[in-house]
N, C-alpha and C positions, 0 to 999 in steps of 0.2 A: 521526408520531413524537412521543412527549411530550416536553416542554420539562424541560431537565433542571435541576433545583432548585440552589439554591445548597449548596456542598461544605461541611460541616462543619468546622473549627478542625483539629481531628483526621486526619482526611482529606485536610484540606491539605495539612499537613505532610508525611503518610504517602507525596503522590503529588509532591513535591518531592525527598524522602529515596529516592526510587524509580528519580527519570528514570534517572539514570547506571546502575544495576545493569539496568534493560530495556533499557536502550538497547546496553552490552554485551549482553546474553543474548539480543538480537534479532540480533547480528555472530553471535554464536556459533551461534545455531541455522542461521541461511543459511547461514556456512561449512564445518560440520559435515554438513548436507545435501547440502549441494554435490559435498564430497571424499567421500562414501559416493555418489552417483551418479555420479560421474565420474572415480575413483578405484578404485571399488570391484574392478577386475580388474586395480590394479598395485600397491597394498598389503596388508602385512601384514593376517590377519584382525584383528590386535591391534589395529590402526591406525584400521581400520573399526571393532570395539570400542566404541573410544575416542570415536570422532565420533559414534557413537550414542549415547551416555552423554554426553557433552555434548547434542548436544538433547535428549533426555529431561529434561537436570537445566533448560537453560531455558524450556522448556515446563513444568517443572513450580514454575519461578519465576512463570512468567505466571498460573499456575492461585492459587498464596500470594498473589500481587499482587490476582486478582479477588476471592478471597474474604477478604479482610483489608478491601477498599476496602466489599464489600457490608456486610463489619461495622458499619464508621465511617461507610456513609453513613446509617443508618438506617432506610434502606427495605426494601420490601416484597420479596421476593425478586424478583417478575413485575415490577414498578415499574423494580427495578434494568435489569432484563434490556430492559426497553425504554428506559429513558434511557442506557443503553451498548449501544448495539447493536453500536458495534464492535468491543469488546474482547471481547463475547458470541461474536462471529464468527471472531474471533483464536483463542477456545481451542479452536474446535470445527474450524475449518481448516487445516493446518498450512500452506494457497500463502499467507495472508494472513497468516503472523504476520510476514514482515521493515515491514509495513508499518505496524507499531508506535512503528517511528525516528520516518516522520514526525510520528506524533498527538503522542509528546512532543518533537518538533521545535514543534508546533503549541502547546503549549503553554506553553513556555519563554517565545515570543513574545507570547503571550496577556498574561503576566505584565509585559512590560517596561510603563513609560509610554507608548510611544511607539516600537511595534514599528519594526525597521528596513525593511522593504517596506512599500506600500500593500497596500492589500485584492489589488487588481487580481494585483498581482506576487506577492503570498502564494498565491493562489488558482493562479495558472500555475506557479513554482515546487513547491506541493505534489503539484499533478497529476504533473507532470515527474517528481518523485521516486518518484511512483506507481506511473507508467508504468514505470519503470527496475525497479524492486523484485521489482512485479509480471510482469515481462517477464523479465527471468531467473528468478524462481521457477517460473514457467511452463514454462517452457523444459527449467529443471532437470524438472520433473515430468512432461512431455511426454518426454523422452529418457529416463526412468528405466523410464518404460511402453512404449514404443514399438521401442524399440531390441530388436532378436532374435525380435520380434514377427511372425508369418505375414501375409504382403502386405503389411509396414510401409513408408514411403516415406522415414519420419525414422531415417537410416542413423547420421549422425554429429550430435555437440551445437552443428555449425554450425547442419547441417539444421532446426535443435529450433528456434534463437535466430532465424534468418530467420523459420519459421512464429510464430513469437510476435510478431514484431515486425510482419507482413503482419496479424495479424489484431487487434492491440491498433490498428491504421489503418485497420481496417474497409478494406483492400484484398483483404486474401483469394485471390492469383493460384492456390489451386490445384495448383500444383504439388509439395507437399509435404503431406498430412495424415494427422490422427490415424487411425489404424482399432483402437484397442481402447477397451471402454467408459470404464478412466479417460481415457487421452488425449483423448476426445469431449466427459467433462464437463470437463476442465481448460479445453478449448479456449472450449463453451459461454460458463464463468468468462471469460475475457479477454475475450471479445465483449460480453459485456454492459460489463465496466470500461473495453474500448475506447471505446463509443459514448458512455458518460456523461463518462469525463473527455475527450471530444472535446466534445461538447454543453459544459461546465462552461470551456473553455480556451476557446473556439469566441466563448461568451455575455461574459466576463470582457472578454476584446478585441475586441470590440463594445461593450460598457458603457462602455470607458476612451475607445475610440474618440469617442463617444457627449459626455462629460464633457469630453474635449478640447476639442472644437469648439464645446461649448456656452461653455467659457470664452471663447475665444477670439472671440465673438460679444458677449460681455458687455463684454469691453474696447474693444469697437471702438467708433469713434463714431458716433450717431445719424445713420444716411442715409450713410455711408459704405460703401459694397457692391460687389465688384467686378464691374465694367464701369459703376458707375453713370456 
């Protein structure tokens, strides 16, 4: 992946003046998907309407956001597309856009002097947030396909949230899965996000583990060692 350049003056501002409006229109797209999969057979068509017209309007905030940002950064269009690879991802995906909170959660902190977690805790935290995002989006999209489906096993959006949560664990027990081709690729999606932010949580508290005890080596005094 290239290294992504420094942000123009312009573009600064633009992704400062931004966070709060994605950050809402990421609430709103989740919620509004939500209540059309899991409402959709106890309200008004109006109702549904409505929640569709809201995501549409912040998906198509996300889409003004990407190409207003490709303006001001000056790059090459393919340039862009590879030092954002995941807002690239966000617009072409609809399971991955609630996970937009975090990057400008990510970057809020980026900004401070003197973020309030270390690396270690920022790293576990984002995962965390990931997992959550990623795991009812799932969930919601696994039950939107699955349910009414011939041979389905995911009956209700319990059903949906256990298989999401067994397989973002890489446990997998089985006894609930996808059988239509989206719910197969949804599920594929979470396998792979399960193992990398299990690998990434996994290596993090190792590393801190690691740092810990190295300190604690450093303070101690020459030829003091226990049982010596």
């Amino acid at each position: 992946m290239s290294v992504r350049p420094p942000k123009p003056p312009r573009q600064e501002r633009w992704d400062r003046r931004m966070e709060i409006p994605l950050a809402v229109a990421s609430l709103v797209y989740l919620a509004g998907y939500a209540v059309r999969v899991l409402a959709r057979h106890h309200l008004p068509q109006l109702w549904l309407n409505i929640c569709l017209t809201a995501t549409l309007a912040a998906w198509a905030l996300f889409v003004l956001d990407y190409a207003v940002r490709l303006r001001l950064s000056g790059q090459g269009v393919f340039r862009f597309l590879r030092t954002h690879l995941l807002d690239t991802v966000v617009l072409v995906l609809p399971l991955l856009r609630p996970v937009r909170m975090v990057s400008i959660y990510d970057r809020v902190q980026r900004r401070q002097d003197k973020p309030r977690l270390s690396l270690y805790a920022r790293v576990m935290v984002y995962a965390g947030l990931t997992v959550a995002l990623l795991g009812f989006s799932g969930a919601l999209a696994v039950y939107k396909y699955e349910v009414g489906a011939p041979g389905a096993t995911i009956l209700t959006f319990g059903d949906s949230v256990w298989w999401a949560c067994s397989t973002l664990a890489t446990v997998g027990y089985g006894d609930v899965t996808p059988v239509t081709p989206m719910g197969r690729l949804v599920a594929v999606g979470l396998m792979a996000v399960g193992l990398a932010l299990l690998g990434a949580v996994t290596g993090s508290f190792s590393s801190w583990l690691i740092q810990t005890f190295a300190r604690e080596d450093e303070k101690r005094p020459p030829g003091n060692f226990p049982g010596a």
